[in-house]
C-alpha positions as CSV (number, residue, x, y, z in Angstrom):
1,X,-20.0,-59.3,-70.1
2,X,-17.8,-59.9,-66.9
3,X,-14.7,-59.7,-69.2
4,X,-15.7,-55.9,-69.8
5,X,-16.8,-55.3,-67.0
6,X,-13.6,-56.0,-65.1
7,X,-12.0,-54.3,-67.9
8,X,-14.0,-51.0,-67.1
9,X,-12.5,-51.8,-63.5
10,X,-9.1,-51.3,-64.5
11,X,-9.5,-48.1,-66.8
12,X,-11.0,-46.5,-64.0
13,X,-7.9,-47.6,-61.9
14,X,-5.4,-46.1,-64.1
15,X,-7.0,-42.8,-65.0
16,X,-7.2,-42.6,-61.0
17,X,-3.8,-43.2,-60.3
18,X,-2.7,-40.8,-63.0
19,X,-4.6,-37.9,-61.6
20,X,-3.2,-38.4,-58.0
21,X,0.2,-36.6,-59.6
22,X,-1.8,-33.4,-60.9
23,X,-3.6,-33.2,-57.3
24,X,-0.5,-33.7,-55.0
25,X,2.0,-30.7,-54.0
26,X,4.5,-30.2,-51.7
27,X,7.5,-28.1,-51.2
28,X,10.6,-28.1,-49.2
29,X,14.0,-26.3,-48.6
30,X,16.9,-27.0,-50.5
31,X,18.9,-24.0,-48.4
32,X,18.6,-21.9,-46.4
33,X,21.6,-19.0,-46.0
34,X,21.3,-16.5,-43.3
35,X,24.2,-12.9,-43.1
36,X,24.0,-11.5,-39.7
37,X,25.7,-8.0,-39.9
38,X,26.4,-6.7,-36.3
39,X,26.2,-2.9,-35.6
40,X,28.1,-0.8,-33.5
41,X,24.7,0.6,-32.0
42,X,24.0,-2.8,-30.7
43,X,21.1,-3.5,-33.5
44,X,22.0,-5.8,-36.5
45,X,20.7,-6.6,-39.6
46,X,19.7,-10.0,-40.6
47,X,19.0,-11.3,-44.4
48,X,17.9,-14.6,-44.7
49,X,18.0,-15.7,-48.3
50,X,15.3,-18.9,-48.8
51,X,15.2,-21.5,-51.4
52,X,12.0,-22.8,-51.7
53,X,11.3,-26.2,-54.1
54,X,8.0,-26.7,-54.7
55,X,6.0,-29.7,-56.1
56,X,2.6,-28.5,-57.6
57,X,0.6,-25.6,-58.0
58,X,1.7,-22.9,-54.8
59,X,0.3,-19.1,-54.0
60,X,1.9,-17.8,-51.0
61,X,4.9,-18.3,-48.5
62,X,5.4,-16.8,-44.9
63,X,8.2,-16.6,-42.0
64,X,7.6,-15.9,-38.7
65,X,9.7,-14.2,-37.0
66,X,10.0,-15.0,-33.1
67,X,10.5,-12.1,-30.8
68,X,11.6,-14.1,-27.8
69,X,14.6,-12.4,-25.8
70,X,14.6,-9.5,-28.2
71,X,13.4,-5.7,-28.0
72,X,12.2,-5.0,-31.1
73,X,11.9,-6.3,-35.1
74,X,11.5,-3.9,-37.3
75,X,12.2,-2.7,-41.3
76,X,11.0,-5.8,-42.4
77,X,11.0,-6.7,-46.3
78,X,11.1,-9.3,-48.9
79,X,13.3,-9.4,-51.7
80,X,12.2,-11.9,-54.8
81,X,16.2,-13.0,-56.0
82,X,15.2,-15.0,-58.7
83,X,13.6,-12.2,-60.8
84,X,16.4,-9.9,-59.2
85,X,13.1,-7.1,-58.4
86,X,12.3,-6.4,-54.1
87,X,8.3,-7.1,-53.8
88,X,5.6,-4.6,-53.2
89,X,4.4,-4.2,-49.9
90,X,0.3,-5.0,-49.5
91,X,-1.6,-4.3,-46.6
92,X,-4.6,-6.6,-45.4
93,X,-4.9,-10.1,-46.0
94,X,-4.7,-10.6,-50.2
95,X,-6.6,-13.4,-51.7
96,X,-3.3,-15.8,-53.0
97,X,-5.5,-17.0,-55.6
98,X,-6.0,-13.5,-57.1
99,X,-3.8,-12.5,-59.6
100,X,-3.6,-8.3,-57.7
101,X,-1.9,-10.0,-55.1
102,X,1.2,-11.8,-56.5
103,X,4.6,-10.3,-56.1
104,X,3.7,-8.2,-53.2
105,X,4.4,-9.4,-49.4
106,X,2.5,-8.2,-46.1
107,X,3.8,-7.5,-42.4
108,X,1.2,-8.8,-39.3
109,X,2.6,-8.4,-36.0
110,X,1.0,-10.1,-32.4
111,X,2.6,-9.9,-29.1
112,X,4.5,-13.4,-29.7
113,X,5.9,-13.1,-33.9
114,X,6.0,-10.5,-36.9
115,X,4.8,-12.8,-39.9
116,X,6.1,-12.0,-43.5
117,X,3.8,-13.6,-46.2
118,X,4.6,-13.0,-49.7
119,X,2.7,-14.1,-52.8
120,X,3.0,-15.2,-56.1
121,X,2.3,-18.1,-58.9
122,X,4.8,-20.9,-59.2
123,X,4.1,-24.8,-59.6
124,X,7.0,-27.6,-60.1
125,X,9.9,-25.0,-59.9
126,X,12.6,-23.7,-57.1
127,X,12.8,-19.8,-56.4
128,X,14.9,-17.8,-53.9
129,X,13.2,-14.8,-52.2
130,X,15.3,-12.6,-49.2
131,X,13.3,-11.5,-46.1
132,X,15.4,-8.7,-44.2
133,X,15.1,-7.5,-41.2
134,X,16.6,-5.2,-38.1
135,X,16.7,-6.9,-34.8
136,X,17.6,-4.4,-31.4
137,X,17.6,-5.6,-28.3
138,X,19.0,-9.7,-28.7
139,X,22.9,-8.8,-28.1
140,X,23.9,-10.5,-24.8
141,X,27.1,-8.2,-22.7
142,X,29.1,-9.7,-20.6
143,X,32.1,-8.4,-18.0
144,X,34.5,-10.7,-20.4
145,X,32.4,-10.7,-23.8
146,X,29.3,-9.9,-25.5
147,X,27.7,-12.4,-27.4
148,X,25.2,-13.1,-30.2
149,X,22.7,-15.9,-29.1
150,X,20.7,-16.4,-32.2
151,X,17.7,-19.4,-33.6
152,X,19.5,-18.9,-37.2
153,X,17.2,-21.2,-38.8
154,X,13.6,-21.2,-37.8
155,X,12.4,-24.2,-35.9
156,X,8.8,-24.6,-36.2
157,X,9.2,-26.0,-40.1
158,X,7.2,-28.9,-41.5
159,X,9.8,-29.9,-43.5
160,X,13.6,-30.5,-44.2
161,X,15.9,-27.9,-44.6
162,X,18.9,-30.0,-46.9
163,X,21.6,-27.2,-46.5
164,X,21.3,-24.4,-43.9
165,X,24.6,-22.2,-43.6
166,X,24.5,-18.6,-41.3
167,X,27.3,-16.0,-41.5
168,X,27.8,-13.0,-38.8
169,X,29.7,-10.5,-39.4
170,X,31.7,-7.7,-37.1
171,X,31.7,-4.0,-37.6
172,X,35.3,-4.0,-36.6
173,X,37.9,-6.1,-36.6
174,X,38.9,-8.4,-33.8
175,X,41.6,-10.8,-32.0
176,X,40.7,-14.3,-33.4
177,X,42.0,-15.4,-30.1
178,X,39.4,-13.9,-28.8
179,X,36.7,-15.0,-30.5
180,X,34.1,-17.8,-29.9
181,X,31.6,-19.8,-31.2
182,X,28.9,-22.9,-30.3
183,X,26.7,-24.4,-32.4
184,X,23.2,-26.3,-31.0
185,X,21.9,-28.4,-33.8
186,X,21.3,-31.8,-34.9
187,X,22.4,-31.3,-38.3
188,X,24.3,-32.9,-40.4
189,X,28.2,-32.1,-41.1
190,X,27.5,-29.5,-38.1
191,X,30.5,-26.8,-37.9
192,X,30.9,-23.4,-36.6
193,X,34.0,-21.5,-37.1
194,X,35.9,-18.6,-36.7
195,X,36.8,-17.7,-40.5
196,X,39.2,-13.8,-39.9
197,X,38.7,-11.4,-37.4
198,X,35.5,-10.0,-38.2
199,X,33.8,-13.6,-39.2
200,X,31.9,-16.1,-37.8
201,X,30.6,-19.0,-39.6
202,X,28.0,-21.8,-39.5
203,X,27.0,-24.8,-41.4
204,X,24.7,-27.9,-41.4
205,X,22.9,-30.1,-43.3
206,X,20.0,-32.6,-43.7
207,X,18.6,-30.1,-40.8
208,X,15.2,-31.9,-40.1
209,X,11.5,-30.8,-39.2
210,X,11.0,-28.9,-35.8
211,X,15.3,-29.2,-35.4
212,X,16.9,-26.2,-33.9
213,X,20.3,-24.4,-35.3
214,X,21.4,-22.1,-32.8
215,X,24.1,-20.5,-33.2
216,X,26.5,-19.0,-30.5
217,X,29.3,-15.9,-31.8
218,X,31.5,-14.2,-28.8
219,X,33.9,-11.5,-29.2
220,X,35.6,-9.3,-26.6
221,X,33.8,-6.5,-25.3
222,X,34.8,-2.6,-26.4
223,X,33.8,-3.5,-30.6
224,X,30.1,-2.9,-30.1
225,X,29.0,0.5,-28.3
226,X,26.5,-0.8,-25.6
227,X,25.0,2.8,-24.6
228,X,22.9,3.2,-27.1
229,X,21.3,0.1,-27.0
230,X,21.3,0.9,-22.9
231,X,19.8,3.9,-23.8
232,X,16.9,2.4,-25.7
233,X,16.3,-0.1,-23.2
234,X,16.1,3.1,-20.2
235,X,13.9,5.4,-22.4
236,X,10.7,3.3,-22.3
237,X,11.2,2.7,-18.5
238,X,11.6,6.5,-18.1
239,X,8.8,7.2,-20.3
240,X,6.7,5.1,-18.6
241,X,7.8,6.3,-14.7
242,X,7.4,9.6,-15.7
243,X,4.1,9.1,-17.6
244,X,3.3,7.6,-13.9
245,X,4.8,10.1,-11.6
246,X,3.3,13.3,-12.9
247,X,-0.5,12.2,-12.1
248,X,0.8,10.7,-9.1
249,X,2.7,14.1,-8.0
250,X,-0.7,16.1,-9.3
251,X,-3.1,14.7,-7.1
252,X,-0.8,14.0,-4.1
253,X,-0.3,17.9,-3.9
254,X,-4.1,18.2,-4.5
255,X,-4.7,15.8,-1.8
256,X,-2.3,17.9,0.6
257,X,-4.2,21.5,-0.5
258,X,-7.4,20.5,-0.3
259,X,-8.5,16.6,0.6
260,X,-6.0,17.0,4.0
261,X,-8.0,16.8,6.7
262,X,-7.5,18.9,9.8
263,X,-4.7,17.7,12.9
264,X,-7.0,15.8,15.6
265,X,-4.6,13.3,17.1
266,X,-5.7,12.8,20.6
267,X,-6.0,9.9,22.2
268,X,-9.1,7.8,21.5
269,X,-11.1,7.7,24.6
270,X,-14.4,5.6,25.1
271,X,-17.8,7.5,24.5
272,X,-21.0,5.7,25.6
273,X,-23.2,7.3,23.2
274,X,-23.7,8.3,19.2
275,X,-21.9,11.8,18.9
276,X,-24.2,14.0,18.0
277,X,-27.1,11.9,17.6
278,X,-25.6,11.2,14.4
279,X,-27.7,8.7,12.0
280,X,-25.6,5.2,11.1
281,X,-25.6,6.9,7.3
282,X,-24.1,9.7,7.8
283,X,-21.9,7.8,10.9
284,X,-20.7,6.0,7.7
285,X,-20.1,8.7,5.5
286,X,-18.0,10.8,8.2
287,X,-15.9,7.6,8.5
288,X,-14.8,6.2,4.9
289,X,-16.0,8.7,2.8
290,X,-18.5,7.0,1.6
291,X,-22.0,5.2,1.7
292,X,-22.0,1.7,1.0
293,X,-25.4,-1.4,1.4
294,X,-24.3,-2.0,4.9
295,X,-25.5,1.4,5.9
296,X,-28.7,1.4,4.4
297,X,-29.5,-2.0,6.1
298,X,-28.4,-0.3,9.1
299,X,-30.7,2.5,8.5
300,X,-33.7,0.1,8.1
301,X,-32.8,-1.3,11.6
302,X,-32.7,2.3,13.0
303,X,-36.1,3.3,11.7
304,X,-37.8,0.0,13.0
305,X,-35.7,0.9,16.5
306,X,-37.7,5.0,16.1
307,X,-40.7,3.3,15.4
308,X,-41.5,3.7,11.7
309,X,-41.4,0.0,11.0
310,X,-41.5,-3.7,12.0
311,X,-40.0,-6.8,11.4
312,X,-41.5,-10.2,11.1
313,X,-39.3,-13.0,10.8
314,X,-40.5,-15.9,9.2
315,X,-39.2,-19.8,8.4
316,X,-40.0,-21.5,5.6
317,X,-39.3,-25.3,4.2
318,X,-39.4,-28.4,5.8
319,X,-37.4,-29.0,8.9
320,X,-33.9,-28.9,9.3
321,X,-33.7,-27.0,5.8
322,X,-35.8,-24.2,6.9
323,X,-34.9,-20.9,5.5
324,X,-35.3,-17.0,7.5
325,X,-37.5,-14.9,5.6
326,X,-38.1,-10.9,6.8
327,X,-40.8,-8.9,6.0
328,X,-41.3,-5.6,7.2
329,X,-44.3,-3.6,8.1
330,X,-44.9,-0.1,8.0
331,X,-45.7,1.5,11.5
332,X,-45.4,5.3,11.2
333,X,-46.0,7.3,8.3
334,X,-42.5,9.4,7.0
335,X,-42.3,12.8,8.9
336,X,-40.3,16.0,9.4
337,X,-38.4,14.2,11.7
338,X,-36.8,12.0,9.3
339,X,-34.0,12.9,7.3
340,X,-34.6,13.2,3.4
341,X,-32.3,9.8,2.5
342,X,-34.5,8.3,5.2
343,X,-38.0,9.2,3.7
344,X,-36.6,7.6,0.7
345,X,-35.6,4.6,1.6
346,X,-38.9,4.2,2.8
347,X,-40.6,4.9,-0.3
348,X,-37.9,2.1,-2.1
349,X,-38.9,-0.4,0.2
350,X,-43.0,0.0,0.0
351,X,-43.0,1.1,-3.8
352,X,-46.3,0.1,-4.0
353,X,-48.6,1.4,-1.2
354,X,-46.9,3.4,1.6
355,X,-49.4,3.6,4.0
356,X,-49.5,2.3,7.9
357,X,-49.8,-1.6,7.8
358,X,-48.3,-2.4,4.5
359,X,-46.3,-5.3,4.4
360,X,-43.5,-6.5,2.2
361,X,-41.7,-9.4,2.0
362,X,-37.9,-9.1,1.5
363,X,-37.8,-11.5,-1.4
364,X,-40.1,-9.5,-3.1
365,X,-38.6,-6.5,-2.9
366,X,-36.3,-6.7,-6.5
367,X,-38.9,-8.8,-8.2
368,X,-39.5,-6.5,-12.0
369,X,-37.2,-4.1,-10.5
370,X,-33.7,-4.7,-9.8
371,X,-32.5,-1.7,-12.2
372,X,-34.9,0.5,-10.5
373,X,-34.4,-0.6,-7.4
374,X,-30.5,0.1,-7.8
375,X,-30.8,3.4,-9.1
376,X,-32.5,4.5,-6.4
377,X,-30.6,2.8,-3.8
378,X,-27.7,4.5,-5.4
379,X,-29.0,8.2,-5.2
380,X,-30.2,6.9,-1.7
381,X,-26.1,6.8,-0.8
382,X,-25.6,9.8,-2.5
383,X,-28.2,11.9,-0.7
384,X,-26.8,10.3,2.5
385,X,-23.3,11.2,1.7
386,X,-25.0,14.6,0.7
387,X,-26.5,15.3,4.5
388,X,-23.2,14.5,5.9
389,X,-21.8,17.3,3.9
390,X,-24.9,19.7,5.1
391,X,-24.3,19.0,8.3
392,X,-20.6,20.7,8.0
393,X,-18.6,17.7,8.2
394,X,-17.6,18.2,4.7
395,X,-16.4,20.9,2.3
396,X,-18.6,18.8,-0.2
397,X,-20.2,15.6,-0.5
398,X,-17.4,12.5,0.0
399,X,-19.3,10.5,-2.9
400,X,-18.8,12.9,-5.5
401,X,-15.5,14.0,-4.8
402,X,-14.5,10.5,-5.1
403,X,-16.5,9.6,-8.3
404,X,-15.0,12.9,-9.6
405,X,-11.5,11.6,-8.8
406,X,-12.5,8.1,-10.2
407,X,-13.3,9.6,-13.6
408,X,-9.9,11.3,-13.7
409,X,-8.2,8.0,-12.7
410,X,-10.7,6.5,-15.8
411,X,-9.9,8.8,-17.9
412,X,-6.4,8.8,-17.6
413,X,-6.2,4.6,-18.0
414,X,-8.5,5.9,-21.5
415,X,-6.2,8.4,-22.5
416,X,-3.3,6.2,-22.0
417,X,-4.2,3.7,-24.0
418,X,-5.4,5.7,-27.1
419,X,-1.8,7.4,-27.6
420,X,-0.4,4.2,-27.1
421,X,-2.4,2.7,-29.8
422,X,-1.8,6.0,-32.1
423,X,1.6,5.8,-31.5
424,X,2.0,2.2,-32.3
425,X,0.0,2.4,-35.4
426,X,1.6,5.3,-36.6
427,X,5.2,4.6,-36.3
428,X,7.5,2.2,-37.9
429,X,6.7,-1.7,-37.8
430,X,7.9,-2.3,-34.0
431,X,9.7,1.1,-33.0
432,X,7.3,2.3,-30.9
433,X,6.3,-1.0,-29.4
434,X,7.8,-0.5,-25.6
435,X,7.0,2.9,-26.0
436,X,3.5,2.5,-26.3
437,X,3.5,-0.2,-23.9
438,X,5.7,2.1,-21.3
439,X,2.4,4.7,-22.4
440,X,0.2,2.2,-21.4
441,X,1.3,0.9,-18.3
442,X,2.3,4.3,-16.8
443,X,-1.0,5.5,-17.5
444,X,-2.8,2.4,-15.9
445,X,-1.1,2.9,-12.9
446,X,-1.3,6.5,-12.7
447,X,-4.7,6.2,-13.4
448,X,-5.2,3.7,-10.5
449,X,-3.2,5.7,-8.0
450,X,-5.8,8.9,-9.2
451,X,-8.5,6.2,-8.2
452,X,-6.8,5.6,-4.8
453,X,-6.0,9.1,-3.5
454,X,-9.6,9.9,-4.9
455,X,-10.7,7.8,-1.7
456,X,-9.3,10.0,0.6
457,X,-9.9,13.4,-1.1
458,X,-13.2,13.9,0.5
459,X,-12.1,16.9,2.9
460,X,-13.3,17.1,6.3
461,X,-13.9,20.4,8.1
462,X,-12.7,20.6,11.7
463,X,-16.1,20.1,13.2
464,X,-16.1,16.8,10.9
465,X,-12.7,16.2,12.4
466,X,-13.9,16.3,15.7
467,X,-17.0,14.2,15.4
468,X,-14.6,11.5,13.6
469,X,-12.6,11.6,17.2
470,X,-15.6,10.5,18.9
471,X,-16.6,7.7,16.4
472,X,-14.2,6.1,17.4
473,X,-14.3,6.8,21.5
474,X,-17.8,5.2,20.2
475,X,-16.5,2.3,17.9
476,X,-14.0,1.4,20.4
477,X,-16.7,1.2,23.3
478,X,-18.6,-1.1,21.0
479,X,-16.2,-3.3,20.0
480,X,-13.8,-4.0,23.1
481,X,-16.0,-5.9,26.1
482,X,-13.7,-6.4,28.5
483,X,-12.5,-3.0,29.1
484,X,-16.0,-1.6,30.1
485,X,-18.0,-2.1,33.0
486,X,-21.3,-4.0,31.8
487,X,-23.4,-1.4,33.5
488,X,-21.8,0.5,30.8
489,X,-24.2,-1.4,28.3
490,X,-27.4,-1.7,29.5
491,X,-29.7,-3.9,27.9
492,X,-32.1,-1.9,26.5
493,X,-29.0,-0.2,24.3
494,X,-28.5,-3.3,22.8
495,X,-31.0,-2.3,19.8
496,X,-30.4,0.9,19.3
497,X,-26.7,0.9,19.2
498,X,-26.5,-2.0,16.8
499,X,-27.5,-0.1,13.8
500,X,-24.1,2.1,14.5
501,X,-21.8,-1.4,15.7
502,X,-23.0,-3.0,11.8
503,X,-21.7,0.4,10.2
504,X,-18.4,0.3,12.6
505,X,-18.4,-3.8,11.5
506,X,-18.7,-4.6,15.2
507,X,-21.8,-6.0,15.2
508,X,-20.9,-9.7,16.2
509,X,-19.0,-8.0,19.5
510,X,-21.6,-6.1,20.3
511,X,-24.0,-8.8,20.5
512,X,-21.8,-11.6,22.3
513,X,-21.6,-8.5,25.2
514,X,-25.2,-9.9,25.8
515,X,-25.0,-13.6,26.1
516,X,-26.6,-15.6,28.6
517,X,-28.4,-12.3,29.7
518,X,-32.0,-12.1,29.4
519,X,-33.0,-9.5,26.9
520,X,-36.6,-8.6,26.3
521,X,-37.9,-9.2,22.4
522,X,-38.0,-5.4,20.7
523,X,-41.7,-4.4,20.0
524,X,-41.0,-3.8,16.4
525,X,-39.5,-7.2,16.0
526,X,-41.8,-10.0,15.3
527,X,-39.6,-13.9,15.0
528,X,-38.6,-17.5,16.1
529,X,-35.1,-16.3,17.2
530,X,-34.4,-16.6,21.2
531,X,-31.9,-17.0,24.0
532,X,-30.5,-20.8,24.7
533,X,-27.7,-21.8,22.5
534,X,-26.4,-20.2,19.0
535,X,-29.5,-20.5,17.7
536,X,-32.5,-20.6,20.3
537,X,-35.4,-22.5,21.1
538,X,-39.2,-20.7,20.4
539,X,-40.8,-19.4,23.7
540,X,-37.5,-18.4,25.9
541,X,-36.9,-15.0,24.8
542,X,-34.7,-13.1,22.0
543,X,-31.2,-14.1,21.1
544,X,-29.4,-11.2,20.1
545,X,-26.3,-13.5,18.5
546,X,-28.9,-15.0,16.2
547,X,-31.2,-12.0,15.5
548,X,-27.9,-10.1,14.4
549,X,-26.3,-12.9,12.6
550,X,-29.6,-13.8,10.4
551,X,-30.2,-9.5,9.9
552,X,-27.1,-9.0,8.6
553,X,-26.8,-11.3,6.3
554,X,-30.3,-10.8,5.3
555,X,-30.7,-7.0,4.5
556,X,-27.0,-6.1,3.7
557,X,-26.9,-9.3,1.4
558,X,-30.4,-7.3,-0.5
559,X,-28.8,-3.9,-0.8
560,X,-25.9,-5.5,-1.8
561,X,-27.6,-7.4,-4.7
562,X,-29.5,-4.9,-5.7
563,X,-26.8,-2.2,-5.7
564,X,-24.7,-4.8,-7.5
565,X,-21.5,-5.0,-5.5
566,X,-20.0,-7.4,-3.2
567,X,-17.9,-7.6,-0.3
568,X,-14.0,-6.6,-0.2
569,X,-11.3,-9.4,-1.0
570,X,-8.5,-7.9,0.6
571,X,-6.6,-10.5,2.3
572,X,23.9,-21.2,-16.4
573,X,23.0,-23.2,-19.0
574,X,22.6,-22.6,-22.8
575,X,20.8,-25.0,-25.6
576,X,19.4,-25.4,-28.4
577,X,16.6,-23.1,-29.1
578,X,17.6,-21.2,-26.4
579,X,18.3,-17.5,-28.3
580,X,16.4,-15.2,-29.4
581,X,14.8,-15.3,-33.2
582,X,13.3,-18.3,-34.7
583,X,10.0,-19.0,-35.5
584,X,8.4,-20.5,-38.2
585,X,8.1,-20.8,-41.9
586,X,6.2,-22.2,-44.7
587,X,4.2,-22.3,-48.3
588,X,0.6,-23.4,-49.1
């Protein structure tokens, strides 16, 4: 019984080892032969003819073709030599194991390679297939030569290449003398050489995985007509300025017609007051064209300063991790005296019961609402940019002739994009590549400089000019201390001017004009911050440092959040491998 059982042991050995034969496969290159024939355009035409040897049962082979230091590949194609017939070019990705798919090849292209894969049936055999190509833009020109710097044989190869040879070729005949060449490789037997005149010629072998064969061929300059290839290089740059300037010249002339605001330099002189009575909104609006969160936490200050609300500063946590809560009170009902962005803001921030004596608490406010609360915040800026227009500052409201612009600028990047895309689908494998990507870039940045005069397109009339003038008399009076008498700020200013110094972005100077003065606490502000130090002690009095430190941060950090925008953030030698062409190559 053991005898056959040990005997069962070693038939089962056997038929194992013999099936490890019909399992295994592998392949690898007994030669590779490359012909470079040089243009006199500056392009040339590379065929390189590969010998593949394979061991087992094999479906598809591929090259990749590097585009390093090269314009453009293109007229690709692969040419079965063994059976003497050119393959039929596929589209998509065949099955290799479906019988549709063999003897036809397909062309993928990415930003870094165009891959050839071809497929067919083979097992246990060698076959020759020739993939052909047209290369523009890899020539080198020199004041003494031009050159070909070329990977002849792809690198990236899992396997050994036995006999690689490459052969360039002239258009026109040369001096010998004059001729050059280098050779980077590893290989075997390595030899580059000048064979006559027109002829350059390269050999290795035993050329193993990953090794490079670069070769080097110089001639004198005058054989190979460099304009055109000059030419192609210029035209996508061109295309792409131009595709640039035009927008750019179109809405600068716009901007000059009819977003140039009228002449009113005069010298910027202090005023002690809000031109005009102006609300900190529409202060904004007259001043960047816009309406942004900072304004409508401004605008809440200004209504608890006219008496419609209150705020009641609370801390909660444990001691020192305490955290400043608002929430504000209702005092007056809205009236006629209120502007029509004002009576809405009011209505956003009591959504529930907007009656004298309702409270709510500022970290409430978004709770179930945060895409509500942002659309209406948003047509809250709007209809504040709007009352700046109806007060005849603008020829129409700033907000929509920038979002107007902004969609152009949009629309532009868009159309830009598309054609580039059509055009690069549509063409030739690779000829419209930098023209598409001139396309694209022109029209991004055309479309960004759209975007960017669409900031200062807003036109201001010449009343709107004027009141601009004293903004900033009134920015600059709140801003620089030490040029103005302090009886120029009396204390009880301190409040209602700081809605207008947060719009101007002030507010911190404003506020350090009144240290170590004692300023009464406001009757619609109810809180723990008061005078003695950066931060106060309860019971001595109200700090305006802290109180405006802990409000901004508060209420423009809310509209902010809820509007869902943030603050601004302005503030010589050669080698091997060192050409252009390569890439990779294999079979599975």
């Amino acid at each position: 019984m053991r005898r056959i059982f040990c005997a069962s042991i070693a038939i089962l050995f056997l038929l194992a080892a013999s099936a490890l034969p019909v399992f295994a496969k592998s392949y690898r290159y007994p030669r590779i032969d490359v012909r470079i024939a040089i243009q006199d355009d500056g392009s040339f035409l590379v065929e390189e003819q590969i010998t593949l040897q394979f061991e087992g049962q094999f479906h598809f082979a591929f090259r990749d073709i590097a585009k390093k230091d090269l314009r453009e590949i293109r007229d690709v194609s692969v040419r079965d030599e063994t059976e003497q017939a050119p393959l039929r070019h596929g589209s998509g990705e065949p099955d290799p194991n479906n019988p549709a798919s063999w003897g036809t090849y397909t062309i993928a292209e990415d930003g870094d390679s165009v891959r050839a894969t071809w497929y067919f049936d083979l097992h246990d055999t060698a076959h020759v297939w020739t993939v052909r190509y047209r290369v523009l833009g890899a020539l080198r020109y020199f004041d003494d030569h031009d050159e070909l710097y070329w990977n002849a044989i792809f690198p990236n190869r899992d396997v050994l290449v036995e006999s690689a040879t490459a052969l360039v070729t002239l258009p026109v005949m040369s001096d010998p003398a004059e001729m050059r060449t280098h050779l980077f490789t590893s290989a075997n037997d390595a030899e580059g050489r000048i064979v006559d005149a027109k002829t350059f010629s390269f050999s290795g072998t035993e050329l193993q995985p990953q090794d490079d064969f670069t070769i080097v061929a110089g001639w004198p300059p005058g054989l190979i007509n460099r304009t055109p290839d000059r030419v192609a290089v210029a035209l996508p740059i061109l295309l792409g300025f131009f595709s640039f300037l035009g927008p750019s010249i179109f809405v600068a002339l716009r901007w000059w017609r009819y977003g140039r605001d009228p002449e009113y330099r005069r010298t910027v002189i202090a005023q002690y007051e809000p031109p005009g009575g102006l609300r900190p909104a529409v202060v904004e609006a007259l001043m960047r064209n816009r309406v942004t969160p900072k304004a409508l936490a401004a605008t809440v200050l200004d209504l608890a300063v006219r008496g419609y609300l209150k705020m009641i500063e609370t801390r909660a946590g444990i001691a020192p991790f305490r955290s400043k809560q608002y929430t504000l009170e209702l005092q007056k009902l809205p009236d006629t005296a209120l502007l029509n962005y004002e009576r809405d803001l009011l209505a956003a921030l009591f959504p529930h019961d907007l009656s004298v004596g309702s409270l709510q608490p500022l970290t409430t406010l978004k709770k179930g609402r945060e895409a509500a609360l942002a659309k209406i915040v948003g047509e809250i800026e709007k209809d504040a940019a709007q009352e700046a227009a109806r007060q005849g500052f603008f020829r129409e409201n700033p907000m929509a002739v920038r979002k107007r612009y902004g969609g152009f600028g949009l629309l532009l990047l868009v159309l830009g994009w598309i054609a580039a895309s059509f055009l690069d689908g549509f063409a030739p494998l690779g000829a419209a590549g930098p023209y598409a990507v001139a396309i694209a870039i022109g029209a991004a940045a055309s479309g960004v400089m759209v975007t960017i005069f669409g900031s200062v397109m807003p036109q201001r009339t010449p009343a709107g000019a004027e009141r601009l003038w004293e903004l900033f008399g009134f920015k600059l009076y709140l801003s620089i201390a030490e040029r103005f008498r302090l009886a120029k700020a009396p204390i009880d200013k301190f409040a209602a001017f700081l809605p207008y110094a947060i719009v101007f972005g002030v507010e911190k100077k404003w506020a350090k004009r009144f240290e170590g003065l004692t300023v009464p606490q406001p009757g619609w502000y109810a809180g723990a911050w008061v005078a003695g130090g950066s931060g106060g002690l309860p019971g001595q009095g109200f700090s305006p440092t802290a109180f405006t430190a802990s409000f901004s941060a508060s209420f423009s950090g809310a509209f902010s959040r809820a509007t869902g925008t943030s603050g601004s953030g302005f503030g010589g030698g050669g080698g091997g491998g060192g050409g252009g062409g390569g890439g990779g190559g294999g079979a599975g």
